[in-house]
VEXBA-100526 format. One line per field, with one value per residue (C-alpha): x, y, z; residue in three letters. Coordinates in steps of 0.25 Angstrom, whole numbers, m for minus. Layout:
east = c(X/...)
north = c(Y/...)
up = c(Z/...)
type = c(Ala/...)
// end
This chain:
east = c(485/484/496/482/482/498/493/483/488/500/489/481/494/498/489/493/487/497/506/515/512/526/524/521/517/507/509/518/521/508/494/486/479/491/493/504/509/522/525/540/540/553/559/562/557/571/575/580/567/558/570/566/553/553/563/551/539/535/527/523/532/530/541/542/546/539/548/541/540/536/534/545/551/556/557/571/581/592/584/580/566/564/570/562/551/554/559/544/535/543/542/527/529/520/527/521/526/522/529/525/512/518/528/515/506/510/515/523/538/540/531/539/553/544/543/558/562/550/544/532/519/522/517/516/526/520/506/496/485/478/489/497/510/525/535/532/536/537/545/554/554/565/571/587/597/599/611/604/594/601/607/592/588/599/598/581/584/597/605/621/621/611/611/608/608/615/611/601/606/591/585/577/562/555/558/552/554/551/556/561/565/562/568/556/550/561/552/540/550/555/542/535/546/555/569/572/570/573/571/580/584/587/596/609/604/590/602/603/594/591/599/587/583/590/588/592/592/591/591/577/578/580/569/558/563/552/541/544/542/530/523/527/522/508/507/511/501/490/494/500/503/506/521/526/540/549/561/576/584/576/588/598/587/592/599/608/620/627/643)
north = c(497/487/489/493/506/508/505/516/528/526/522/533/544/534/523/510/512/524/514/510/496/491/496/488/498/493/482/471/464/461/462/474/469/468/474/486/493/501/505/508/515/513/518/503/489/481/473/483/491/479/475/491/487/477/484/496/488/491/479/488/494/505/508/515/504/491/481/469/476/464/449/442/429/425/431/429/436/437/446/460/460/446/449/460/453/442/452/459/447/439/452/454/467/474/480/494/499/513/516/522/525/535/539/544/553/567/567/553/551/562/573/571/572/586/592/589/599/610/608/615/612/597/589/574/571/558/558/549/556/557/566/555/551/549/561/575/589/602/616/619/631/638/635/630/627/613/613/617/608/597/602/606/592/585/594/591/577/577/570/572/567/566/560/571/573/586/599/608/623/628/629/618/624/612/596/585/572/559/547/534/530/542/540/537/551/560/561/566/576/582/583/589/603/599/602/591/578/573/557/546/533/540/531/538/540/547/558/565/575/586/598/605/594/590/574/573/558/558/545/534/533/548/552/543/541/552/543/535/547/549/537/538/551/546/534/542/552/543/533/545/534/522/516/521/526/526/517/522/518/525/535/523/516/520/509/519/522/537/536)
up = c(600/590/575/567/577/572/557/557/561/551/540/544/540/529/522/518/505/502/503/488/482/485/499/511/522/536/544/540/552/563/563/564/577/583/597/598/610/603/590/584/571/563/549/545/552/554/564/573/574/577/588/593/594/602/611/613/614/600/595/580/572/562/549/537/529/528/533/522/508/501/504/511/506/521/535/540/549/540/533/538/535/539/552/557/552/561/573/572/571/584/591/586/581/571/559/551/539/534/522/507/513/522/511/504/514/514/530/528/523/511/521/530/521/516/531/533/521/526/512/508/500/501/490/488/476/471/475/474/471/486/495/496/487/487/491/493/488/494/493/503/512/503/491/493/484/482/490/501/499/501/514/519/516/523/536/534/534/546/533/532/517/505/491/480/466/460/466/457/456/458/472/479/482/479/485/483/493/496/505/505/490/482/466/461/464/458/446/455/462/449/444/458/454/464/465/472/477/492/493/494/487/474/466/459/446/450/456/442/442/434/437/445/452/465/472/486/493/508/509/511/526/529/521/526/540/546/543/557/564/557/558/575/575/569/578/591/588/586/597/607/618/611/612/597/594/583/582/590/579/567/564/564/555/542/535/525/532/527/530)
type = c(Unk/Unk/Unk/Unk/Unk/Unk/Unk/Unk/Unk/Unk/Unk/Unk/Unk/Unk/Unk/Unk/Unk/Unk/Unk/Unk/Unk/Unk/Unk/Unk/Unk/Unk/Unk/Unk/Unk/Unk/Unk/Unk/Unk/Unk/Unk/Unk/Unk/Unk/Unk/Unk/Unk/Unk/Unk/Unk/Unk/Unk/Unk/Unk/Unk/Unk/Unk/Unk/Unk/Unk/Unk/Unk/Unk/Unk/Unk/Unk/Unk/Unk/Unk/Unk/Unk/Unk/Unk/Unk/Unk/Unk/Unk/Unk/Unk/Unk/Unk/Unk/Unk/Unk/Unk/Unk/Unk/Unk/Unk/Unk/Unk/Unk/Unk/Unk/Unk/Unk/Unk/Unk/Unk/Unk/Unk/Unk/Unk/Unk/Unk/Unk/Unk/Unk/Unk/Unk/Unk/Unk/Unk/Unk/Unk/Unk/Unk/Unk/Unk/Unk/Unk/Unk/Unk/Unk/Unk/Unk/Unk/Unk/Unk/Unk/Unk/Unk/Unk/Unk/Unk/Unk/Unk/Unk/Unk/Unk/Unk/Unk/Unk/Unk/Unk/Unk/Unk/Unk/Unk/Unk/Unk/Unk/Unk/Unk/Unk/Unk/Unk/Unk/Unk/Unk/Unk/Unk/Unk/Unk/Unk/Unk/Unk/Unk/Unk/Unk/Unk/Unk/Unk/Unk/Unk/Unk/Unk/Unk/Unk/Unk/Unk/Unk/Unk/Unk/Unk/Unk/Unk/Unk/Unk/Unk/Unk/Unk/Unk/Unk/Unk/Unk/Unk/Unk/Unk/Unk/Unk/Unk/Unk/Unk/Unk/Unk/Unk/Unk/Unk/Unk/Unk/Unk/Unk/Unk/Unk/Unk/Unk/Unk/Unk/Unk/Unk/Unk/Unk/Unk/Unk/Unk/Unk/Unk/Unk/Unk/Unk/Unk/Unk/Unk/Unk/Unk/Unk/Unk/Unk/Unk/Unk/Unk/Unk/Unk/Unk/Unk/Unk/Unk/Unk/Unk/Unk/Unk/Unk/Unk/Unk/Unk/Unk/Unk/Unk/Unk/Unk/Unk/Unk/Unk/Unk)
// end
């Protein structure tokens, strides 16, 4: 098995060319030829994960987010990227990033978020043109008050707190989502007749909404973290045999602490 093998079966569900112009999703440590016997897919590359890999044999390693996301000015270990960087390349470990690409296909990040809230007749919310885009929107099953939409969110997503704007007297029928960073989209949500937005990383004054619109921040890593499992499940399934699990400490792996 050879890293070009890993690299295609995650390019095949989501293309590099999907991928946004700031991004820098694929390979950005090793070569394509290299050899792999094992294959850990994380939710973050940090030092910890690459020390897990070596521990379990893995000589790839395959995250959401791109551990380089522009040119480094120097590679040093008092600084975490420059430390995993150095931790991969001495343990000759690949590293594999797929990030707005698989935000953007139907099935990846914000697909994902949809089938957690049962929504139906899934939309993409910012498309591009081609079935692909940013965010998704759906109905749900049964309309709900707001109030109890925010409690069916936060058991949908094993949450003990959310962030949330005002809470809309009208029910919720109607709910747009997408992962990661999601401020720039409210726009889009509004617009796609949603009654409310599900996402995360929404600054303070993005919270005043109009009164029959309801914003609900469930944080960045809660509501992207499904992708590993996505990305282990496409791997497994093509490769049924090969050495390829996800990492032990990925519920430990956020690094936004609730008290």
């Amino acid at each position: 098995m050879k890293v070009r093998d890993i690299a295609a079966v995650i390019e095949d569900f989501a293309p590099l060319s999907l991928q946004e112009g700031w991004d820098n999703s694929g390979l950005c440590i090793g070569s394509p030829d290299q050899e792999v016997k094992g294959v850990l897919v994380g939710f973050d590359c940090t030092p910890a994960l690459v020390d897990e890999a070596v521990r379990a044999g893995a000589d790839m390693i395959v995250t959401h987010h791109p551990l380089i996301f522009s040119g480094l000015k120097k590679i040093s270990p008092d600084d975490m990227v420059g430390l995993t960087v150095i931790k991969a390349v001495s343990a000759g470990i690949a590293v594999y990033a797929a990030h707005t690409n698989a935000d953007k296909v139907a099935a990846g990040v914000s697909g994902a978020m949809a089938a957690r809230l049962c929504l139906k007749d899934v939309e993409i919310l910012d498309q591009d043109g081609d079935g692909t885009g940013l965010g998704v929107v759906g109905n749900l099953p049964e309309p709900m008050p707001a109030s109890e939409f925010v409690y069916y969110v936060k058991k949908a997503f094993g949450l003990s707190s959310v962030r949330c704007s005002h809470l809309p007297e009208g029910e919720i029928s109607r709910v747009a989502m997408c992962g990661g960073s999601g401020s720039s989209l409210i726009g889009k949500a509004r617009s796609s007749g949603a009654q409310a937005y599900v996402s995360g990383d929404i600054t303070y004054h993005h919270f005043f909404t109009p009164e029959d619109f309801l914003i609900v921040d469930i944080g960045h890593f809660e509501g992207e973290v499904d992708i590993v499992n996505i990305l282990f499940s496409l791997i497994k399934k093509k490769f049924p045999t090969f050495a390829v699990r996800t990492s032990s400490g990925l519920a430990a792996g956020n690094p936004v602490l609730y008290f």
